[in-house]
NUKOLNU-291938 format. One record per residue (C-alpha): residue number from 1; residue in one letter; x, y, z. Coordinates in steps of 0.1 Angstrom, whole numbers, plus 5000, padded with zeros to 4 digits. Last residue first. Layout:
# residues N
+-----+------+------+------+------+
! pos ! code !    u !    v !    w !
+-----+------+------+------+------+
! NUM !    A !    X !    Y !    Z !
...
+-----+------+------+------+------+
//
This chain:
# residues 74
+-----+------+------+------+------+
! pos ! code !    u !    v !    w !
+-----+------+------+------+------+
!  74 !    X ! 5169 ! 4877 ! 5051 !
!  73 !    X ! 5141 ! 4889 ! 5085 !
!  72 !    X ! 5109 ! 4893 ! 5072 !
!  71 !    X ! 5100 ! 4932 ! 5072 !
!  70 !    X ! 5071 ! 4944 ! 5098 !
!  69 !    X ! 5090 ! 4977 ! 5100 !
!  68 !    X ! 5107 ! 4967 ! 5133 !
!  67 !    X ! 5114 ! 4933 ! 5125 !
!  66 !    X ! 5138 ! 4947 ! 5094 !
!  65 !    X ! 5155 ! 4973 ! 5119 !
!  64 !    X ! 5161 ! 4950 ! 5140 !
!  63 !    X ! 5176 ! 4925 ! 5117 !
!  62 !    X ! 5202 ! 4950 ! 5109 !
!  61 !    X ! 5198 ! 4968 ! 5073 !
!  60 !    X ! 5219 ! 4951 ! 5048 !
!  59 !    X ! 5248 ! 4978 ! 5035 !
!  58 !    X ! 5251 ! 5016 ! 5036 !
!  57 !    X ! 5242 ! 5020 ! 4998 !
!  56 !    X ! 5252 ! 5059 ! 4985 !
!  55 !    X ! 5236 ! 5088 ! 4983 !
!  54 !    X ! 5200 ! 5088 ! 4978 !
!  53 !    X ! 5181 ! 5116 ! 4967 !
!  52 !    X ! 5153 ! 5133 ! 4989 !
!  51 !    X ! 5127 ! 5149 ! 4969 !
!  50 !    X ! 5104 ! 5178 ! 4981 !
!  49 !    X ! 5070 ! 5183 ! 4957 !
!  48 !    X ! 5056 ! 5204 ! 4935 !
!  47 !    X ! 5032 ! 5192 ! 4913 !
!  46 !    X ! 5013 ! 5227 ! 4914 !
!  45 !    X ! 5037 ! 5247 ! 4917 !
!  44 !    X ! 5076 ! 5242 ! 4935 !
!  43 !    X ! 5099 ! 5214 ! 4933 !
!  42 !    X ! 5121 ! 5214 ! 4965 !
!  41 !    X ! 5153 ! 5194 ! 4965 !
!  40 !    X ! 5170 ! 5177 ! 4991 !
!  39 !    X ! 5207 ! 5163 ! 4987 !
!  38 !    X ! 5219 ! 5129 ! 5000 !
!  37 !    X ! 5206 ! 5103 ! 5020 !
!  36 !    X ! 5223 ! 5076 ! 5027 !
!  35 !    X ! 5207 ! 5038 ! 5017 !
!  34 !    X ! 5202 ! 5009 ! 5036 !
!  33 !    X ! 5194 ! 4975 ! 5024 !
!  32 !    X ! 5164 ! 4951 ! 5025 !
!  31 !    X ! 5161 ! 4929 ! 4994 !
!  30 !    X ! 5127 ! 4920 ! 4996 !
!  29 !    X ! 5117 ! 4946 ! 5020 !
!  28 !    X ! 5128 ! 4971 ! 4996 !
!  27 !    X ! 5148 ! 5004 ! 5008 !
!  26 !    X ! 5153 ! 5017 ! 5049 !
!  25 !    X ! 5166 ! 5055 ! 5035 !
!  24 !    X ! 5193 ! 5064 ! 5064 !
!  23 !    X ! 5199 ! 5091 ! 5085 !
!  22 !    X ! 5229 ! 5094 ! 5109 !
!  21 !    X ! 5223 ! 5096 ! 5145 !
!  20 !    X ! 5227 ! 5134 ! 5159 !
!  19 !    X ! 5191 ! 5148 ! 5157 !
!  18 !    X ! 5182 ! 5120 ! 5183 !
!  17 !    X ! 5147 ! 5109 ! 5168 !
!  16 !    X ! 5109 ! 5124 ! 5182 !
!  15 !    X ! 5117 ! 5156 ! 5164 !
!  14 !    X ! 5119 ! 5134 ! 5131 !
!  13 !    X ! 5081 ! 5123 ! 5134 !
!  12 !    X ! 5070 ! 5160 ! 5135 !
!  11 !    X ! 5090 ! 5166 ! 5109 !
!  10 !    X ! 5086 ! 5142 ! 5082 !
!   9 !    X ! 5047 ! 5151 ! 5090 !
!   8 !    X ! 5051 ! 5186 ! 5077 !
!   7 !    X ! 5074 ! 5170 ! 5050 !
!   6 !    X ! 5044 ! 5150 ! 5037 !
!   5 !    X ! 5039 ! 5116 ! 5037 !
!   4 !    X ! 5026 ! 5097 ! 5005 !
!   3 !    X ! 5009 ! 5060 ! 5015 !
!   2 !    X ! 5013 ! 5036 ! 4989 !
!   1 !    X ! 5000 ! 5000 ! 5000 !
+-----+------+------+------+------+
//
């Protein structure tokens, strides 16, 4: 199920996190890796949107991390 967040709601869940742990992207639950993030970029109008690139593959994500999101364990 697709579910769009918006960066309103970004932010009110990332106040709840330590703002000095790295950030990662948490990518496919079939092949569940992490990913850095990279650069933001805001589109403006009526499509506009804010896209967060990826920078870089961290490695597997931990099995934690993978039980946590409802993700079978690899």
């Amino acid at each position: 199920m697709s579910h769009e967040i918006t960066v309103r709601q970004l932010i009110h869940q990332l106040q709840a996190v330590d703002p000095d742990l790295p950030a990662y992207f948490a990518i496919n639950p079939d092949w569940p890796q992490a990913h850095r993030i990279g650069r933001i970029v805001e589109i403006s109008g009526r499509n506009g949107a804010a896209y967060l690139a990826e920078n870089g593959q961290e490695g597997v994500l931990p099995t934690e991390v993978r039980a946590r999101l409802d993700w079978a364990a690899v």
